[in-house]
Structures are given as structure tokens and as C-alpha cells.
C-alpha positions as a Python dict, from the first residue, in 0.01 Angstrom:
ca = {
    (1, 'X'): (0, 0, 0),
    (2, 'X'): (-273, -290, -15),
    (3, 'X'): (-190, -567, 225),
    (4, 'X'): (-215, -933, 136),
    (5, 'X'): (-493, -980, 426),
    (6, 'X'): (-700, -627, 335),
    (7, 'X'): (-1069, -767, 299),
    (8, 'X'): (-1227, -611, -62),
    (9, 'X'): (-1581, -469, -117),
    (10, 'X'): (-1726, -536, -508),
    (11, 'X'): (-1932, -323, -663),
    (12, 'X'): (-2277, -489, -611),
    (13, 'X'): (-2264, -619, -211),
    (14, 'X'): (-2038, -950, -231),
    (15, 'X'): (-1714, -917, -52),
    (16, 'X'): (-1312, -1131, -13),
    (17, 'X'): (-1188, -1180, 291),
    (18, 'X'): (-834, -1099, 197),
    (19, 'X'): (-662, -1086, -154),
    (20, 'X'): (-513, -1408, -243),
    (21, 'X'): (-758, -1615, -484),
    (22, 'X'): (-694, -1951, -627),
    (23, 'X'): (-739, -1933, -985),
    (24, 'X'): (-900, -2129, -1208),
    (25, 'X'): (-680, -2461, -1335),
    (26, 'X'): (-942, -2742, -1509),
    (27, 'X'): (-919, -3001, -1277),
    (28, 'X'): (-1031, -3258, -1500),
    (29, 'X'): (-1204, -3470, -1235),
    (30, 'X'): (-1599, -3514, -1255),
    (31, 'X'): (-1769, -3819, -1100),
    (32, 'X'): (-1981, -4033, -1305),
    (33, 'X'): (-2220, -3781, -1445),
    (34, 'X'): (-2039, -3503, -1499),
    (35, 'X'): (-2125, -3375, -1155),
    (36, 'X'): (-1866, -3322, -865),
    (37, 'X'): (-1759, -3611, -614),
    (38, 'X'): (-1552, -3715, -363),
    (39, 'X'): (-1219, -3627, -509),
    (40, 'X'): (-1284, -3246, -614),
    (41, 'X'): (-1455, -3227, -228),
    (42, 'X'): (-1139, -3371, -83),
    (43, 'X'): (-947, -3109, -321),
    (44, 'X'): (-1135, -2783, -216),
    (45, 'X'): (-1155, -2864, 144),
    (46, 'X'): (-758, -2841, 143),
    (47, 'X'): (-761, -2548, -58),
    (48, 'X'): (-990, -2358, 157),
    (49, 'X'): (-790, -2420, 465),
    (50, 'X'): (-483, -2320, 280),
    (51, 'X'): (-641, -1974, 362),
    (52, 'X'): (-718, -1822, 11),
    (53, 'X'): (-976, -1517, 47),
    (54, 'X'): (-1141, -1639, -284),
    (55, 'X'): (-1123, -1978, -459),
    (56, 'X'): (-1236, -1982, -845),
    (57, 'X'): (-1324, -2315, -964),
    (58, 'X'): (-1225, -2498, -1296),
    (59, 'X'): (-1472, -2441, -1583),
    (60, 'X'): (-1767, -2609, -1540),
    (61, 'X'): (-1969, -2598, -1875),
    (62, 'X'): (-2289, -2474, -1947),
    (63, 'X'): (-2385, -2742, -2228),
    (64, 'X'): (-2334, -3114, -2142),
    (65, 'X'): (-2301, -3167, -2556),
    (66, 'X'): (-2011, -2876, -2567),
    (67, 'X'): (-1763, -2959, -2330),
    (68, 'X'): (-1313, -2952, -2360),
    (69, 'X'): (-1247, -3242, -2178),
    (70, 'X'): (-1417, -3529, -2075),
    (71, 'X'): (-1345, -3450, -1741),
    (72, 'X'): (-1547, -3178, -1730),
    (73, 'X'): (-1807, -3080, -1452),
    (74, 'X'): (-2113, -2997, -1604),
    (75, 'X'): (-2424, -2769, -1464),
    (76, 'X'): (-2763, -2752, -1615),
    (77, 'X'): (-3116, -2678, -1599),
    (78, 'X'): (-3163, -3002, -1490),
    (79, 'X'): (-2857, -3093, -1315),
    (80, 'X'): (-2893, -3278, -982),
    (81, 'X'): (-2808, -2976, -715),
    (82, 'X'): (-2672, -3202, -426),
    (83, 'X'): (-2294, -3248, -526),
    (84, 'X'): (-2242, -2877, -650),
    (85, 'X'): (-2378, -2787, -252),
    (86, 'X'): (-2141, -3048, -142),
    (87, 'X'): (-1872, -2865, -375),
    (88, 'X'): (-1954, -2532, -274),
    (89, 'X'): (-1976, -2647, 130),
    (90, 'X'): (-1607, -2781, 120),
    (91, 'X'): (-1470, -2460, -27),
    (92, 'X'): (-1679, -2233, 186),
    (93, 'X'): (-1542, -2448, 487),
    (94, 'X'): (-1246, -2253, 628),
    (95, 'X'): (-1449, -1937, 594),
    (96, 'X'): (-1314, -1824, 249),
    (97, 'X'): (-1570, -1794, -69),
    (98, 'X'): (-1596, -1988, -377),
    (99, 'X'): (-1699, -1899, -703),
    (100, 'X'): (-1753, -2122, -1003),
    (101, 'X'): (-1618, -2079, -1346),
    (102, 'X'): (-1884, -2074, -1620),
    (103, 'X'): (-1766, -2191, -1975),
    (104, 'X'): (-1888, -2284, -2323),
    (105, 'X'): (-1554, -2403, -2540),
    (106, 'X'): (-1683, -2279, -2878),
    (107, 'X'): (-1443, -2431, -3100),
    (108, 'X'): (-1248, -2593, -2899),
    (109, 'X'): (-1385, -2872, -2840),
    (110, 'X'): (-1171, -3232, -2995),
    (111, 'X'): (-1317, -3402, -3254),
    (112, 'X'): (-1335, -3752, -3045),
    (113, 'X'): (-1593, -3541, -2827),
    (114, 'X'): (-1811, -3386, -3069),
    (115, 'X'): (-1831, -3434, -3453),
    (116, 'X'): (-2011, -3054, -3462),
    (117, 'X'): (-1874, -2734, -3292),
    (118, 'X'): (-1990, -2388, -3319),
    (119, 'X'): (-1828, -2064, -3330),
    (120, 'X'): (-1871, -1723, -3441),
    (121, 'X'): (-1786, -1779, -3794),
    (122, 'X'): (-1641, -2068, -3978),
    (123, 'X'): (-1285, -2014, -3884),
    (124, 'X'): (-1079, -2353, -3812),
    (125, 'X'): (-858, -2378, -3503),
    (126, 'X'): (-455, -2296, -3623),
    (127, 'X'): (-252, -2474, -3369),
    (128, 'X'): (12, -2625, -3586),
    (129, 'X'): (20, -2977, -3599),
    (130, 'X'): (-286, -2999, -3332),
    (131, 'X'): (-500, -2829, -3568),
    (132, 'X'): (-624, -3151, -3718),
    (133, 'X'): (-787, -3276, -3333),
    (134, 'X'): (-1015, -2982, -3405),
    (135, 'X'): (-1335, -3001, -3657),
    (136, 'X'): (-1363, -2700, -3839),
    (137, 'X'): (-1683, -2520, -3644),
    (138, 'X'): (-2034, -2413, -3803),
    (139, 'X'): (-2107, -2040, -3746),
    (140, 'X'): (-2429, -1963, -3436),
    (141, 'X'): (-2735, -1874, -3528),
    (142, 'X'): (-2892, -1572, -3349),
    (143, 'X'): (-3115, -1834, -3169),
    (144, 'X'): (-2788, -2000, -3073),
    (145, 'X'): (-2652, -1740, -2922),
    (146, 'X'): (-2961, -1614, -2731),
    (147, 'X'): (-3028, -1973, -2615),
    (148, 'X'): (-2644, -1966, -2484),
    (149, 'X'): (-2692, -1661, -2297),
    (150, 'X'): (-2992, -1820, -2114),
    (151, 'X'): (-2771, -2141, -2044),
    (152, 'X'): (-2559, -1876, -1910),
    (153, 'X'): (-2745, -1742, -1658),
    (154, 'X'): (-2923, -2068, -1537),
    (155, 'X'): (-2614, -2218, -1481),
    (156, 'X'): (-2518, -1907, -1286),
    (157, 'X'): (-2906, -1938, -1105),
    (158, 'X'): (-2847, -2262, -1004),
    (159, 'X'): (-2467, -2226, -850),
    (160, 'X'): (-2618, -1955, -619),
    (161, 'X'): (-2880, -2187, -535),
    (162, 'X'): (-2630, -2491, -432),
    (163, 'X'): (-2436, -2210, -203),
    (164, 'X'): (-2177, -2073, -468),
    (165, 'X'): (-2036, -1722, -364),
    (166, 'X'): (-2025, -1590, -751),
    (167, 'X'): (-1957, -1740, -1082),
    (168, 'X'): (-1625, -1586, -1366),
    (169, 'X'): (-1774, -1567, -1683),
    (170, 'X'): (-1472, -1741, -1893),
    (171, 'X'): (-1452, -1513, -2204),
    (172, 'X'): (-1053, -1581, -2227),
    (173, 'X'): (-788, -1842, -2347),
    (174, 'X'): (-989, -1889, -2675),
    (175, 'X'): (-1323, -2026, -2585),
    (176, 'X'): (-1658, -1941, -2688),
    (177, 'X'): (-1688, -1593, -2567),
    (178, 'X'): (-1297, -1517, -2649),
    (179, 'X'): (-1377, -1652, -2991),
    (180, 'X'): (-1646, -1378, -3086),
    (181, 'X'): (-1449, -1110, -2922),
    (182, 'X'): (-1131, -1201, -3187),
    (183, 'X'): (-1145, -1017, -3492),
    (184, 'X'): (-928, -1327, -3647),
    (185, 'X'): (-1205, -1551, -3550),
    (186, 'X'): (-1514, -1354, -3566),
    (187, 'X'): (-1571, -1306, -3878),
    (188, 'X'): (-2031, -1206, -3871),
    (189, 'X'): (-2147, -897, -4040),
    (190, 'X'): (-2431, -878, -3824),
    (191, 'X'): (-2492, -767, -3434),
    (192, 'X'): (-2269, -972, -3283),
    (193, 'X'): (-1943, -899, -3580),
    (194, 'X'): (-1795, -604, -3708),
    (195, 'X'): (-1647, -327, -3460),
    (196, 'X'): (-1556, -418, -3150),
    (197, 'X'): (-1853, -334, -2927),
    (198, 'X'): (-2074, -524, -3139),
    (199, 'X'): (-1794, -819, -3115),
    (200, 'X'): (-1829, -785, -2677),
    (201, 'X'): (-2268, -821, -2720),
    (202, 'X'): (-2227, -1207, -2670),
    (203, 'X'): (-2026, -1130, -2349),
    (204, 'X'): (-2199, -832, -2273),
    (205, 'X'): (-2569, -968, -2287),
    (206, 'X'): (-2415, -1273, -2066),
    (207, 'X'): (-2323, -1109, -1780),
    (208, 'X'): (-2591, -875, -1774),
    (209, 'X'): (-2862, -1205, -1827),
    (210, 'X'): (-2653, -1364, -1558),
    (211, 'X'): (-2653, -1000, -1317),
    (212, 'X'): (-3033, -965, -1396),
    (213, 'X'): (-3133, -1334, -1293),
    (214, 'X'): (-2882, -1352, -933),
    (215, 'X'): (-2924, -1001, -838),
    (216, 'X'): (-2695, -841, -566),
    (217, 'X'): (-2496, -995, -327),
    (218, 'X'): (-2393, -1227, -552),
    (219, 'X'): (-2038, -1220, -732),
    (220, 'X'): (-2030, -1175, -1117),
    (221, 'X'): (-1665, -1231, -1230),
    (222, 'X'): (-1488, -1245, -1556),
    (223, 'X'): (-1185, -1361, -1699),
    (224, 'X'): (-1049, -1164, -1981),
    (225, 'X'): (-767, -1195, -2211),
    (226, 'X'): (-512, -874, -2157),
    (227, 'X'): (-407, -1007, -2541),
    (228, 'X'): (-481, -1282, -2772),
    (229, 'X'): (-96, -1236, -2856),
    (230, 'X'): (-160, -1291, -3197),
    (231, 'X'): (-136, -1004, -3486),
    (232, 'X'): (-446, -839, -3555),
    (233, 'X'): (-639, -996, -3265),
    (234, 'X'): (-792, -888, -2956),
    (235, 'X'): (-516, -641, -2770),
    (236, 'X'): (-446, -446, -2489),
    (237, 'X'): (-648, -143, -2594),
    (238, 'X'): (-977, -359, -2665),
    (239, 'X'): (-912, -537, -2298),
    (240, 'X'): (-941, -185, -2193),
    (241, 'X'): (-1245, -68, -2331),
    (242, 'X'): (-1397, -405, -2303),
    (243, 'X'): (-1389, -392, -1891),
    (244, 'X'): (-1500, -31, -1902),
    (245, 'X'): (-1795, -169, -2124),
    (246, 'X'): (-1858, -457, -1805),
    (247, 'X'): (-1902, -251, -1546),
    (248, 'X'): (-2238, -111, -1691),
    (249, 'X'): (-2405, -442, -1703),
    (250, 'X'): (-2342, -559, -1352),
    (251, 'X'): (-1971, -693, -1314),
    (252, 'X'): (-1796, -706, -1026),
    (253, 'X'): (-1391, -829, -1119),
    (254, 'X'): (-1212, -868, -1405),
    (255, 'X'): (-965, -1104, -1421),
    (256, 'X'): (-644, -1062, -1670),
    (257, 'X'): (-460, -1346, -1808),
    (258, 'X'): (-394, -1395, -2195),
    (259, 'X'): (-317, -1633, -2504),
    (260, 'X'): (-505, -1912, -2600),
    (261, 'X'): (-442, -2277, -2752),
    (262, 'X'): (-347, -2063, -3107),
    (263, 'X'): (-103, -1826, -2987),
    (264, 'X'): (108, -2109, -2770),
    (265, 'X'): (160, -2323, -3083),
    (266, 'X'): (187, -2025, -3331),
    (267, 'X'): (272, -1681, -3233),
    (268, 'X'): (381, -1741, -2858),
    (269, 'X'): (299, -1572, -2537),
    (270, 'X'): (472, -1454, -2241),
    (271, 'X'): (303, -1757, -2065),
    (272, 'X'): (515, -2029, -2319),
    (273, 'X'): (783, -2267, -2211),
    (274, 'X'): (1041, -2054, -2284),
    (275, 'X'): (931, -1774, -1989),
    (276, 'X'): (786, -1987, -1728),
    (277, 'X'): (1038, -1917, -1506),
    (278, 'X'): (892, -1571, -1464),
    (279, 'X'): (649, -1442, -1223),
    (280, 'X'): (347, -1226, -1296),
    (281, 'X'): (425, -1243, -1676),
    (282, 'X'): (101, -1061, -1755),
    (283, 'X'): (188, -773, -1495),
    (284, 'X'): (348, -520, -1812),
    (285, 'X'): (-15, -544, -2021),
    (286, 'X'): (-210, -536, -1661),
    (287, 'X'): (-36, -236, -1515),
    (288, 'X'): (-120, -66, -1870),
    (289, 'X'): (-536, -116, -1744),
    (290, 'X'): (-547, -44, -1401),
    (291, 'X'): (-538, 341, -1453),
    (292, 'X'): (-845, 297, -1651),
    (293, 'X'): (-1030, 40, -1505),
    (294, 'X'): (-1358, 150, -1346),
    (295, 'X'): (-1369, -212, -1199),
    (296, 'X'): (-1128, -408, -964),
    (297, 'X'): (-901, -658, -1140),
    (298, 'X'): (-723, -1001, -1038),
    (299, 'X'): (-423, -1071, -1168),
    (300, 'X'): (-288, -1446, -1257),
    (301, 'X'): (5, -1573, -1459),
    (302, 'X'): (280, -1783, -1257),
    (303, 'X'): (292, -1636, -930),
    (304, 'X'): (432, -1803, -624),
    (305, 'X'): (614, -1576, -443),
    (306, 'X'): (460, -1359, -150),
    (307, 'X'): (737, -1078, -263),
    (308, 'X'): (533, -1093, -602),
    (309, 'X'): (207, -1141, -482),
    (310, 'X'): (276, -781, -308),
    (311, 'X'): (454, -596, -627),
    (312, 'X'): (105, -681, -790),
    (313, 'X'): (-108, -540, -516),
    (314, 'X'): (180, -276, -559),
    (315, 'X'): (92, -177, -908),
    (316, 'X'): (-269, -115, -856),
    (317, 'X'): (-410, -491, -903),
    (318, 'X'): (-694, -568, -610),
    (319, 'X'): (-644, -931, -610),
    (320, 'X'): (-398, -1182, -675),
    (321, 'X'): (-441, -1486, -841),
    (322, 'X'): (-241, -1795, -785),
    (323, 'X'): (-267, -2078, -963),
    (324, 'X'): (10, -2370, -1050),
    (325, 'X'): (161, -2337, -724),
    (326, 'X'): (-151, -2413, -521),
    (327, 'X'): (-118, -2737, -682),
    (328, 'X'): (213, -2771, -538),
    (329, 'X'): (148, -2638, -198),
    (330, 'X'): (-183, -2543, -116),
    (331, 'X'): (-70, -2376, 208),
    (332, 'X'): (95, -2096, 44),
    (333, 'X'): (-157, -1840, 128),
    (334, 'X'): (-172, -1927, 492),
    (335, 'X'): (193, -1854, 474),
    (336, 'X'): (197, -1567, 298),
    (337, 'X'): (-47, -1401, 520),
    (338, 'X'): (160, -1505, 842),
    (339, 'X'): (479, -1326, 643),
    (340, 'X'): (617, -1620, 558),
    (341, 'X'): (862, -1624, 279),
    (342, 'X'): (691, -1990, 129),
    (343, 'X'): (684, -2043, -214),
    (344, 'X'): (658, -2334, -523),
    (345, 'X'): (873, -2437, -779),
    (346, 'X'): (656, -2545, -1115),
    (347, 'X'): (676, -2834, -1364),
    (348, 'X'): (996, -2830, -1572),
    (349, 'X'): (1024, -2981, -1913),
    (350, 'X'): (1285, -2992, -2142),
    (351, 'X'): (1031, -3058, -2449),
    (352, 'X'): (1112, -2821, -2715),
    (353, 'X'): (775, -2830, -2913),
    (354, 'X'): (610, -2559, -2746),
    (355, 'X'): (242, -2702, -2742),
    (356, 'X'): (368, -2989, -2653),
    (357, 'X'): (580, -2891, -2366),
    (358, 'X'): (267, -2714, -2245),
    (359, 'X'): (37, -3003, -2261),
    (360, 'X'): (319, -3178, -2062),
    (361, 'X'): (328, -2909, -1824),
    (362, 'X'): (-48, -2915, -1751),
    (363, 'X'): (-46, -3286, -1747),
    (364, 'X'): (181, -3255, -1434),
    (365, 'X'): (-42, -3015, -1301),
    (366, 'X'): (-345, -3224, -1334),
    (367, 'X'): (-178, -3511, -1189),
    (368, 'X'): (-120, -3293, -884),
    (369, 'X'): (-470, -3196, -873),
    (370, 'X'): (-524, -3587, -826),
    (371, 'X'): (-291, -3670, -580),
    (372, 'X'): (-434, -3354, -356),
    (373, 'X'): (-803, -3493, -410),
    (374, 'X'): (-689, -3857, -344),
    (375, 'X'): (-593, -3697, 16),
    (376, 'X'): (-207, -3791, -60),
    (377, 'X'): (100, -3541, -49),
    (378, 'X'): (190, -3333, -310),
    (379, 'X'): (432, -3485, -506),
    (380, 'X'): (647, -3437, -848),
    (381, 'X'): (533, -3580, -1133),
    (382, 'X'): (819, -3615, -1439),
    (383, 'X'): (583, -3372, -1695),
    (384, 'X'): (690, -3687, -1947),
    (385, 'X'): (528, -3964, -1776),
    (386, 'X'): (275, -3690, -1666),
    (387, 'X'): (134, -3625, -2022),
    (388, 'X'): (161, -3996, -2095),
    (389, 'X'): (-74, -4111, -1785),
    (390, 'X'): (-294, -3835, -1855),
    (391, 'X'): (-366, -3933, -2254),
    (392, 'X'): (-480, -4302, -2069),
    (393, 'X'): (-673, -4165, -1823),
    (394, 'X'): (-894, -3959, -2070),
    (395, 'X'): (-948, -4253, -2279),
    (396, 'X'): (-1133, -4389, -1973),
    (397, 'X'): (-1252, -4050, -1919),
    (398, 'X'): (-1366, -4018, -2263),
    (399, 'X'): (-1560, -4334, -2252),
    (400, 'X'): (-1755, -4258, -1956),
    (401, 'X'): (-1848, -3896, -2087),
    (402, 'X'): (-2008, -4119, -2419),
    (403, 'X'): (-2212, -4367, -2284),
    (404, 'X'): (-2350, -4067, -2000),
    (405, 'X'): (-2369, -3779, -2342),
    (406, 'X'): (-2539, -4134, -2542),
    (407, 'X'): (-2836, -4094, -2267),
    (408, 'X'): (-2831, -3740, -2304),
    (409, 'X'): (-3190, -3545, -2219),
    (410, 'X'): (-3144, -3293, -2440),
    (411, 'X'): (-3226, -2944, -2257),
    (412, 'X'): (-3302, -3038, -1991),
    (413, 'X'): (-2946, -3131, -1947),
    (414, 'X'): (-3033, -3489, -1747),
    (415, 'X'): (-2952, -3853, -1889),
    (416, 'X'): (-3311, -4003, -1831),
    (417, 'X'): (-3129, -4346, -1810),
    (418, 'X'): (-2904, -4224, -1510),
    (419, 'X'): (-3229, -4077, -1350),
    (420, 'X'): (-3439, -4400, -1378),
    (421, 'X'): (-3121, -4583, -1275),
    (422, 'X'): (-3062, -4356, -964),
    (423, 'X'): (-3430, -4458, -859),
    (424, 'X'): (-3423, -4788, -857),
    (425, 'X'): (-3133, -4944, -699),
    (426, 'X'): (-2934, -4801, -390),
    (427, 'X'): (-2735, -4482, -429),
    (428, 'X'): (-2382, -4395, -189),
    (429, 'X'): (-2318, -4063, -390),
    (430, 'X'): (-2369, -3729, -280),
    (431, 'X'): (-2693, -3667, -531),
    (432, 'X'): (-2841, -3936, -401),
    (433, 'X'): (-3118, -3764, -235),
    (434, 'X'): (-3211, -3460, -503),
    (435, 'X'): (-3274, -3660, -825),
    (436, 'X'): (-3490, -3436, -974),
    (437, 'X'): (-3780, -3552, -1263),
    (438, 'X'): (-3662, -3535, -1580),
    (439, 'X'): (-3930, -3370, -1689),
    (440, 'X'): (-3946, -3091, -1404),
    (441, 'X'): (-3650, -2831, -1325),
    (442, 'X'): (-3609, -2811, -978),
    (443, 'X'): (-3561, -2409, -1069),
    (444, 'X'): (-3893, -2364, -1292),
    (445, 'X'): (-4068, -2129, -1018),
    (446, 'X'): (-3708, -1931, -985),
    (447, 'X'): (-3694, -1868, -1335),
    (448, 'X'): (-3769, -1511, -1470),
}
């Protein structure tokens, strides 16, 4: 039996402290610039002395023109470095590690944030009556797609050079690298289309780009859907032969969760409103993986429970990922690993529309995620109200992203406006000091 507190070895030198790890939740709350601040310091700081061996942090997206929120971090070639070290300092402060989430939304990204999206084919979102937020996307070129996988892997440079334990490639939950790994989305008759190995090249030349460019020592995650829950799309079987496919280009975890923005307004998934009371409600399709899996997985989906956190470890899983509750109470681990019998109670909604009660659900989350980074108590949002405050605060959001995206660099990633601007009058935020040119990368020499 693997204990709660065991400390775990991956594959190519990097190492957890115990088995608990925060999971990724989009925390919707970049400073002016896309970067981190104050608030998502404040957040991980109390996370990381909740005791949690790993914490995974919301997507952060590879492509300042291609991101799913406006609240969005963003890392680039020529990102300023300074907050993401402040970032990775505060979760790294209780002795822990922290690894950031990489992500490119494909598709699904809302028409008020890009007129353009891309894809694997031109397949439109189906999400009911949501569909219509969503522009229909224009299928990649080859260049595309071997220009993503190098924004890939310097993104994934770059977090190990602000102090970042390991990034999770996102290929789940119906973004970019979910999208070409659907057969009901990918529709390409070329390399990247067709059977499924050839649909798991995008993924698989991404984590070996981003393996070949961080070497060892250095965490490469990803997050993987156990099902699309959708007929005819990616299942349980491809999961399976997808991780096997992983571990020979330099992976270290695979994560298991499942659905995607489709499936919760169409088809449903064990993660909808009508199931939320359960714990570990991706445990059945995980436990069907673990025999095969040459790599360790992590398992998320509504845990918050110590008893359940251990039936996971139980069933062969090597870490334990726990996400909603940590918004809660972000002591939980701390608990757990004393043998205490702590645990969280999350949103409830009585909202039948099951999109819509989900949106509700993670607008009460999100608010959470505020209150922790404001340094206030935990508290309990009405998911209601929740949704409604949230829908105001990304029109502000929204706005902000615009007029930074309407100075946009290009490539290089940097808004030569809020470079010159940074220069010439006084600066209290954390990037104050690492400006770098616009027209220089501060990683040109480290680049292969």
C-alpha cells in the first residue's frame, strides 16, 4: 500500500515529495500583461504551505493571440521572466514543487477574443446553445503546427529558466492537442490525421521538442483525457496506447481526467452536474490503464476526502490530484498527511441546464481562487451570483487583454508599447527590473 506522504521518483531524475498534487483549475487572474502578479503569488504561497507534494498551475498559453480567457497568463519568447520566478518562488516556498501547465486552446477560443481560430480540420465547436460564442476554426498548416511545437518547447525553456519544477503538456478537455487527437474533430488526411498514431504526432513531437530542449531533471507532464465521452471519439483504449506511445519521447506522468466543453453540453460525462457529488469519478476508466501503463499516472476528478485520496493510491494510481477542494480549504493536504479526517464540500447549484450549471459551478470556484489571492478566508459564493460577477469581471478582463493583444509584437510575444512604457516612467511590479528588448530574447544563446 502507497502512503499519502511516500516521496515518488519519475522516470528522467525529477522527484514529489509526497503524493498529493494540486491540480490544475484556470485561475483566471493575470496582472496587466498577461504575466503573473500579486494575487496568483499570494494564492500559491498558501497553497504551498497547505503541504501539497506537487502543485500544477492553471494553463498558461503558449500564444498571446490564442488564449480561452482573458485572464489568461501568458509565456513567450519574449515574455518578461521576473513575475513567472516570483510565481514559481511562492510555490516552491514550503518546500513542495511547482509545475506549470502549458496550453494552446485550438478552437476554443470565444469569438469576442479572436475573430480566427485554428484547429485540426474545419470542424465547429457543438456545445448546444454555446456553440454560437465559438467561430468555426480554419484547419493548421504543417508550418502551423511545427511553429506550435517550437512555442511549445520555449515556453517550457523559459519556465525552467524562471525556477519551474516541470511543465503538463494540456492535451485534454478539448483544446488544441485534444482536438487533433479526436477522430470527431480531426478530420486531415495527412501526417498528423488518419489512424490514431498519426492523430498523437502533434502531441507526440511536443513533448519530445519540449524533453529535447529541458533535458533531465526537469518534469515533463501531461494531462490526458481517459475519454472524450462522446461516441466515436477518443476512448479508453486510445488513452491507453496513447501513454504507452509518451513514454518513448521523454514523459514523465500522465495525468487522467476526461470530457471537454462538447461532451458537458451534449453527450454528458461522469464529471456533469448530475454526479458531482461523487468522488474520483474518473477512477472506473483509470483503474482500466494502470495495468498497462509503462508511466506513473495522477489521478483528478472531485476528490476531497483523505479515505479517497488512499482508495486511489489503492488501485494502482501514483499520485493524487485534488483540485475544487483546494479552493475551499487549501490545508487539506497538511491534514491529510497528519491523518486527519479534513475534507471540502463543493459548489452546489440547482441549475438544470447542464453547461450552464457548470459554468456556474466554476464561476464559484474562480471566485474562491480570488478571495484566497486577495489574502481573505475562504468563503461560499451562491454559484448564481458567482457566474453573474464573473461575466462583469471578464468584460474588464476582456478589455485589458485588447488594448495589451492591440500592441501585440508579434513573435516575439512582447507589446513594444508596454516595453517602451515600462522604460520610461517608474515601475512597482515584479518585472520591473527584467524588461527585456523587444528585439532580443533574453533566451537566444539557450536556444537549440
Amino acid at each position: 500500500m502507497t502512503a499519502l506522504n511516500e516521496p515518488l521518483r519519475l522516470p528522467h531524475g525529477a522527484s514529489l515529495p509526497n503524493r498529493i498534487a494540486k491540480a490544475a483549475m484556470e485561475e483566471l487572474l493575470a496582472a496587466p500583461g498577461q504575466v503573473p502578479g500579486d494575487r496568483l503569488f499570494a494564492l500559491y504561497r498558501r497553497w504551498a504551505a497547505g503541504g501539497a507534494g506537487l502543485l500544477i498551475t492553471g494553463h498558461v498559453m503558449i500564444d498571446g493571440t490564442a488564449v480561452a480567457q482573458p485572464g489568461d497568463v501568458v509565456l513567450e519568447r519574449g515574455t518578461p521572466l521576473e513575475p513567472f520566478r516570483h510565481w514559481a518562488a511562492a510555490g516552491r516556498s514550503a518546500g513542495g514543487r511547482i509545475w506549470m501547465q502549458l496550453n494552446h486552446p485550438g478552437r476554443v477560443v470565444p469569438k469576442d477574443l479572436a475573430d480566427i481560430t485554428w484547429g485540426p480540420s474545419a470542424v465547429p465547436i457543438d456545445a448546444g446553445g454555446f456553440s454560437r460564442m465559438y467561430p468555426t476554426p480554419r484547419p493548421m498548416s504543417a508550418r502551423q503546427i511545427e511553429e506550435t511545437v517550437e512555442r511549445f518547447a520555449v515556453t517550457a525553456l523559459r519556465a525552467r529558466q524562471a525556477g519551474f519544477d516541470g511543465v503538463q503538456i494540456h492535451a485534454a478537455h478539448g483544446y488544441l492537442l485534444s482536438q487533433f487527437l479526436s477522430p470527431l474533430v480531426n478530420r486531415r488526411e495527412d501526417r498528423w490525421g488518419g489512424s490514431l498514431h498519426h492523430r498523437a504526432g502533434f502531441l507526440l513531437d511536443v513533448v519530445g521538442a519540449v524533453r529535447e530542449r529541458v533535458g533531465t531533471g526537469f518534469a515533463v507532464g501531461v494531462k490526458l483525457n481517459s475519454a472524450d465521452f462522446q461516441r466515436g471519439g477518443f476512448d479508453t483504449a486510445d488513452a491507453g496506447e496513447v501513454i504507452t506511445l509518451l513514454a518513448g519521447v521523454g514523459a514523465d506522468l500522465v495525468e487522467l481526467s476526461g470530457g471537454s466543453i462538447e461532451s458537458l453540453a451534449t453527450a454528458g460525462s461522469p464529471a456533469d452536474g448530475r454526479t458531482l457529488a461523487r468522488e474520483a469519478y474518473f477512477l472506473d476508466l483509470a483503474e482500466q490503464l494502470t495495468a498497462t501503463s509503462p508511466l506513473p499516472l495522477l489521478l483528478t476528478g472531485g476528490i476531497r476526502r483523505r479515505a479517497v485520496a488512499e482508495q486511489v493510491l489503492d488501485s494502482g494510481i501514483a499520485v493524487v490530484g485534488v483540485a475544487t477542494a483546494l479552493a475551499i480549504d487549501p490545508t487539506l493536504p497538511r491534514q491529510w498527511l497528519a491523518g486527519g479526517e479534513a475534507h471540502a464540500r463543493p459548489p452546489r447549484t440547482r441549475i438544470r441546464n447542464k453547461a450552464l450549471a457548470a459554468a456556474a459551478v466554476q464561476a464559484a470556484t474562480s471566485r474562491q481562487l480570488a478571495r484566497l489571492g486577495a489574502g481573505r478566508a475562504p468563503g461560499a459564493p451562491w454559484p448564481p451570483a458567482a457566474l453573474l460577477l464573473e461575466r462583469l469581471v471578464r468584460a474588464r478582463r476582456r478589455r485589458a487583454y485588447a488594448k495589451w493583444r492591440s500592441t501585440y509584437a508579434g513573435a516575439g510575444g512582447v507589446p513594444d508599447a508596454a516595453v517602451r512604457s515600462c522604460r520610461t516612467r517608474p515601475c512597482s511590479g515584479p518585472c520591473s527590473t527584467n524588461r527585456p528588448s523587444p528585439n532580443r530574447s533574453p533566451d537566444t544563446a539557450s536556444r537549440s
